[in-house]
C-alpha positions as CSV (number, residue, x, y, z in Angstrom):
1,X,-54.9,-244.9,-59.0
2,X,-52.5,-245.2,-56.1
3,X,-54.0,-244.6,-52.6
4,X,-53.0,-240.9,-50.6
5,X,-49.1,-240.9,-49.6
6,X,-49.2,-240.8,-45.6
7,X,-48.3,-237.4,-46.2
8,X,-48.7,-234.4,-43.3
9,X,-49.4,-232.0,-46.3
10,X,-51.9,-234.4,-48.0
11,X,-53.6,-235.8,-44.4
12,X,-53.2,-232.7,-42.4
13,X,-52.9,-229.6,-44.8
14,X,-53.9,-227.2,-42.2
15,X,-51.5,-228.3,-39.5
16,X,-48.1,-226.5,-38.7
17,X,-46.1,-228.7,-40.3
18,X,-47.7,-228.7,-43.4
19,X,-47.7,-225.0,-43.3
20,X,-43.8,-225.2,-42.7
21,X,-43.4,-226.9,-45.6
22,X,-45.2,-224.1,-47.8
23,X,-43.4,-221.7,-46.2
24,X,-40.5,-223.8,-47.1
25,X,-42.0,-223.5,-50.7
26,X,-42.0,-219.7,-50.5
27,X,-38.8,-219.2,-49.3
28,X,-37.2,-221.2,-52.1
29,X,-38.7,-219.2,-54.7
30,X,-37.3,-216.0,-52.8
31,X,-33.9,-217.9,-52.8
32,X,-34.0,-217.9,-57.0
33,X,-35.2,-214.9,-58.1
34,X,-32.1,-214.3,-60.3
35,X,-32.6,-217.6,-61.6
36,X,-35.9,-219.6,-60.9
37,X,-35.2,-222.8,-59.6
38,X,-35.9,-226.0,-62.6
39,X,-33.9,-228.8,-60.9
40,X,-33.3,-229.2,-57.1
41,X,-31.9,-231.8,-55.3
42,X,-33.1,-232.1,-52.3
43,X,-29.7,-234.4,-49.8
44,X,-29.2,-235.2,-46.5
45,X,-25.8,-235.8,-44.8
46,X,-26.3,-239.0,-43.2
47,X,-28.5,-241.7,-43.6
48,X,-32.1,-241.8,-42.1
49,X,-32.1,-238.2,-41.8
50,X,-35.7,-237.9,-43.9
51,X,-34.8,-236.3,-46.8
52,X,-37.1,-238.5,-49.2
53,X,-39.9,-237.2,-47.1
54,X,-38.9,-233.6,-46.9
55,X,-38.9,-233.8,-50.6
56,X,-42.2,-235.8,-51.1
57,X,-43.8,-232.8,-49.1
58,X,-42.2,-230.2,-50.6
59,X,-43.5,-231.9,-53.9
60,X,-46.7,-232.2,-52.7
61,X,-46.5,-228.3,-52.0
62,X,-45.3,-227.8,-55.6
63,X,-48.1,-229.3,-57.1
64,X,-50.6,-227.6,-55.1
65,X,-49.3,-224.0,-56.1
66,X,-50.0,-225.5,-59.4
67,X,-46.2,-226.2,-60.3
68,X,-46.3,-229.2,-63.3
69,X,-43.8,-231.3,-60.5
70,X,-41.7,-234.6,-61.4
71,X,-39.9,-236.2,-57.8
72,X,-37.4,-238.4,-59.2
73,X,-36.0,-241.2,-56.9
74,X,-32.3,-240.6,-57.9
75,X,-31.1,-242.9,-54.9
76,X,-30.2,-245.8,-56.5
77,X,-28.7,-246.9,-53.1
78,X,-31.9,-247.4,-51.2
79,X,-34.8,-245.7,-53.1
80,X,-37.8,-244.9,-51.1
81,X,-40.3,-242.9,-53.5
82,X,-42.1,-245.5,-54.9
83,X,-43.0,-246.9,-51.3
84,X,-44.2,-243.7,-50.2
85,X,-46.7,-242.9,-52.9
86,X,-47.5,-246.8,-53.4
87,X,-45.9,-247.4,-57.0
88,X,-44.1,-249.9,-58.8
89,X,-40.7,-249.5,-58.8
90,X,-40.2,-251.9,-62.2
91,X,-39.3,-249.3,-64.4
92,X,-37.7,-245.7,-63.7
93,X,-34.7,-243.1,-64.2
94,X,-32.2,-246.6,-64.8
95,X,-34.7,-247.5,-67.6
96,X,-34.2,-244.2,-69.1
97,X,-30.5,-244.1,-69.1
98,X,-30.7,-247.2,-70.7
99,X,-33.6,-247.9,-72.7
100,X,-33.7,-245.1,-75.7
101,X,-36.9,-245.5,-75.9
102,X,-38.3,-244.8,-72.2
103,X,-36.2,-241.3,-72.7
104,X,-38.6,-240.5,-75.7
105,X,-41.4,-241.6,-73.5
106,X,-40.5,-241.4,-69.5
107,X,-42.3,-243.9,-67.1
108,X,-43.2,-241.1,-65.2
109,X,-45.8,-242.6,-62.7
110,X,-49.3,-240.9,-61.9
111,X,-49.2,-240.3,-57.7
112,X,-53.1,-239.2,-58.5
113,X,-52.1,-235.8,-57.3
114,X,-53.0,-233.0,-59.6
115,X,-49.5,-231.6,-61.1
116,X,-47.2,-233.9,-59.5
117,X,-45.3,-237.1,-61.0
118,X,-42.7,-239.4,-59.4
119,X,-39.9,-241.6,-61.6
120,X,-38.6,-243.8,-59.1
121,X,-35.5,-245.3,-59.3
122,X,-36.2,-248.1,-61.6
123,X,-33.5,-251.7,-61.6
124,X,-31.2,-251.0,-59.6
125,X,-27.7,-250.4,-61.3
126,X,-23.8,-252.1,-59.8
127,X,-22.3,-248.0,-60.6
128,X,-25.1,-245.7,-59.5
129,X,-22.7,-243.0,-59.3
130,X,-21.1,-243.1,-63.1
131,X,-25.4,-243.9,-63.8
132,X,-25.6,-240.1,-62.4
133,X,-22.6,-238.7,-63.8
134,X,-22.9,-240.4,-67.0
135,X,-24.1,-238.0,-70.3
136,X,-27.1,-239.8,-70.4
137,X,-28.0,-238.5,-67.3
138,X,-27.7,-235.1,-68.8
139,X,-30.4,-236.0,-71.2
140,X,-32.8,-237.3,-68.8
141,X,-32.7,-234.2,-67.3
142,X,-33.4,-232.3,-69.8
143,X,-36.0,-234.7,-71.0
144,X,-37.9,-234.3,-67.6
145,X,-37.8,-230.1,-67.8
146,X,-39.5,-230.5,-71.2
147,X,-43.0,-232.0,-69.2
148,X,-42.2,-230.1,-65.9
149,X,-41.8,-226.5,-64.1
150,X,-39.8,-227.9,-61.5
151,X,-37.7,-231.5,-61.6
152,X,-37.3,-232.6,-57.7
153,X,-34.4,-235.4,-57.0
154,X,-33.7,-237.3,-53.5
155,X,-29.9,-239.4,-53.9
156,X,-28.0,-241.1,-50.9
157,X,-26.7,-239.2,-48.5
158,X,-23.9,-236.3,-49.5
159,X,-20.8,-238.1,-47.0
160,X,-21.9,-242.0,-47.6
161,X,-20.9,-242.2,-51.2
162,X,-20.3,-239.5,-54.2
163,X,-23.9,-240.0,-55.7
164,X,-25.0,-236.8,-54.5
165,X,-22.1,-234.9,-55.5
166,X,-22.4,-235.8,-58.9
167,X,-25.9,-234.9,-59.3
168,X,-25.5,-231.4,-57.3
169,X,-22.8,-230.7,-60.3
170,X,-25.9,-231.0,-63.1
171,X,-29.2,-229.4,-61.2
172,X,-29.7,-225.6,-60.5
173,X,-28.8,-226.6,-56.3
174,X,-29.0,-228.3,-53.5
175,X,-31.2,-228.3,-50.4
176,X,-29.8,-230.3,-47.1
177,X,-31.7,-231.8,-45.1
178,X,-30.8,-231.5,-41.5
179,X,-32.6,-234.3,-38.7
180,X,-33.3,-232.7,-35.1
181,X,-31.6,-234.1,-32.6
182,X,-30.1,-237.1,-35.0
183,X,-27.8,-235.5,-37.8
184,X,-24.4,-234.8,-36.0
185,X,-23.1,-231.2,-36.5
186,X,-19.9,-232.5,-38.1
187,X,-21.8,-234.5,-40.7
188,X,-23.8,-231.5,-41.7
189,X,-20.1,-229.2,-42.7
190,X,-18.3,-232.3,-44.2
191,X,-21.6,-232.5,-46.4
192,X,-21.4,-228.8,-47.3
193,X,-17.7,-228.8,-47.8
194,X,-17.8,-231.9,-50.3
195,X,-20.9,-229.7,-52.1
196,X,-19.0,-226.8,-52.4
197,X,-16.0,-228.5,-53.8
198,X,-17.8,-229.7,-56.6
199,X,-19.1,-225.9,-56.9
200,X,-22.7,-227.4,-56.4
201,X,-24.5,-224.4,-55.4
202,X,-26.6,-224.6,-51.5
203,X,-29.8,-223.3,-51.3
204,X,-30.2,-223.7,-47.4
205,X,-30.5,-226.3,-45.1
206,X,-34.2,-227.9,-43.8
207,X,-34.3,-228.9,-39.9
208,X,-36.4,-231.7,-40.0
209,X,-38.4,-233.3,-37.3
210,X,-38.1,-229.7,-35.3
211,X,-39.7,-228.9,-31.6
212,X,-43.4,-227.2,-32.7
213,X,-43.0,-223.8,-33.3
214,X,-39.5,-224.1,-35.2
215,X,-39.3,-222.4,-38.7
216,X,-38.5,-225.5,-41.1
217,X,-36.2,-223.7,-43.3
218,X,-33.0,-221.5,-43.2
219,X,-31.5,-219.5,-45.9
C-alpha cells in the first residue's frame, strides 16, 4: 500500500481548507444538475499554478462522499499524480492507448483510499496532444466511466500547449484553476477564450492558495 498523499484533506480534514475543498465538491454538483458531472478536467492557465493538487484534493473529497473516483494524470508534459500519492508511473493512460490489452484491463493504481484510483500518465509519448485527441482516447474514456462515478483529469496548462483543449472537447467540462497572487489576470481570459473556442464547457474557476477566510470556488 502506498503511504498517505501529503494531502490537507487527508492530514488535516477538519481544517478550513479542507473544508473549502468540500465545499468545492458541493458546489460542483449544484453546477450539474441538468447533467451530473462523469468527466471533469480539472486546468490551470499557466504553469505551477497547483492544479494537480487542487485536483488530488477534490479527489480525495470525491471518494470520501463515497463517489467510486479515478484521477487520471493526462499531463503527459510534466505528470505529477504518481509523485503525490507515491506510485509508479511505469504503466498508465499511454499504455492504454496503446496496449489493447491494458484498455480491457486499466492499470488503475490502488492510492489505499477507499473509492478513489489514480492512472498516471504512463511512458511518456513525442505527440501528447494527437495521444489526447486521438480515438483511442475516446475509448479510454469510456473504459474509465464503466468502473467509476466520476473520471477526474489534470493536463498542461490551457495557454502553454493545446493538450488541454483537446481534452476539454471530450469530458462533460472544465474547472480552472486560478493561483493567488501568481496566475496573471491576462493568462486566466486567454485560457478561457481558447476553452470556449473549442466549445469546451467552464464550470468555474478555483482560487488557489487564497488569504484564510476566502471561499475556494466561484461559479
Amino acid at each position: 500500500m502506498s503511504p498517505q498523499p501529503n494531502l490537507i484533506t487527508l492530514v488535516q480534514p477538519n481544517s478550513p481548507a479542507a473544508e473549502a475543498y468540500r465545499t468545492l465538491r458541493v458546489n460542483l454538483t449544484f453546477a450539474a444538475l441538468d447533467r451530473p458531472i462523469e468527466t471533469l478536467l480539472v486546468a490551470t492557465a499557466s504553469p505551477d499554478d497547483g492544479g494537480s493538487t487542487v485536483l488530488a484534493n477534490l479527489a480525495v473529497t470525491m471518494a470520501h462522499a463515497e463517489q467510486r473516483t479515478v484521477l487520471v494524470d493526462a499531463d503527459l508534459r510534466r505528470p505529477e499524480l504518481h509523485e503525490i500519492f507515491g506510485i509508479s508511473n511505469e504503466r498508465g493512460l499511454v499504455t492504454m492507448i496503446v496496449d489493447p490489452t491494458a484498455l480491457e484491463a486499466p492499470p488503475l493504481a490502488n492510492t489505499g483510499i477507499e473509492n478513489l484510483w489514480v492512472l498516471p500518465s504512463g511512458p511518456l509519448p513525442p505527440n501528447p496532444a494527437d495521444i489526447l485527441g486521438s480515438q483511442k482516447m475516446e475509448q479510454v474514456i469510456a473504459t474509465l466511466k464503466e468502473h467509476a462515478d466520476v473520471v477526474l483529469f489534470t493536463a498542461p496548462p490551457v495557454i502553454a500547449v493545446t493538450d488541454a483543449a483537446v481534452l476539454g472537447t471530450k469530458v462533460d467540462g472544465v474547472l480552472i484553476v486560478v493561483n493567488a497572487g501568481r496566475t496573471h489576470r491576462e493568462h486566466v481570459q486567454q485560457a478561457k477564450e481558447i476553452l470556449e473556442r473549442v466549445h469546451a464547457r467552464i464550470y468555474g474557476a478555483v482560487l488557489n492558495n487564497a488569504p484564510h477566510g476566502t471561499m475556494l470556488g466561484k461559479y
